[in-house]
Residue, then its C-alpha position, 0 to 999 in steps of 0.5 A: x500500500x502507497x502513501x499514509x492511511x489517514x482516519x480522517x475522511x479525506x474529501x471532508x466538507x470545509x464546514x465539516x472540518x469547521x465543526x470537528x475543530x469546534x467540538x476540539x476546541x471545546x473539550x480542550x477548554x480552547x477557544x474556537x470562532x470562526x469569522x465570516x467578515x474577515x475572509x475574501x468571497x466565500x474564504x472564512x477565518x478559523x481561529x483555534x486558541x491563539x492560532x488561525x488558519x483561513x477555510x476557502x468555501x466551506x461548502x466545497x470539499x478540501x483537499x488532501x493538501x489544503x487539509x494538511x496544511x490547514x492543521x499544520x496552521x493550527x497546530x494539530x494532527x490528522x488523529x486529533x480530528 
């Protein structure tokens, strides 16, 4: 088998990924928002804790990279979503 196996459902919704953060956030005792007036078009800013990390079009299924790269910002890992 190639690549990394992952549990986290590659092709997840960005709204999707917004609530699994969420619900991160608040069993670690962390604050999480997210800000609809501080992105461009359909772009949204997520913020977990003191870290932030913009979601393009929520509504739109990320991509394998855009997902890892969206953790990376914010500090977390593929098994803690």
């Amino acid at each position: 088998m190639f690549g990394q196996f992952c549990p986290i459902i590659w092709g997840v919704k960005g709204s999707e990924f917004i609530k699994r953060v969420m619900k991160l956030a608040k069993d670690r005792g962390l604050v999480a928002r997210m800000d609809k007036k501080r992105g461009k078009g359909s772009h949204v800013t997520l913020y977990y804790g003191d870290r932030h990390t913009i979601v393009r079009n929520p509504k739109d299924e990320l991509k394998k990279g855009t997902l890892n790269a969206m953790l990376k910002q914010l500090g977390l890992d593929k098994d803690e979503i």
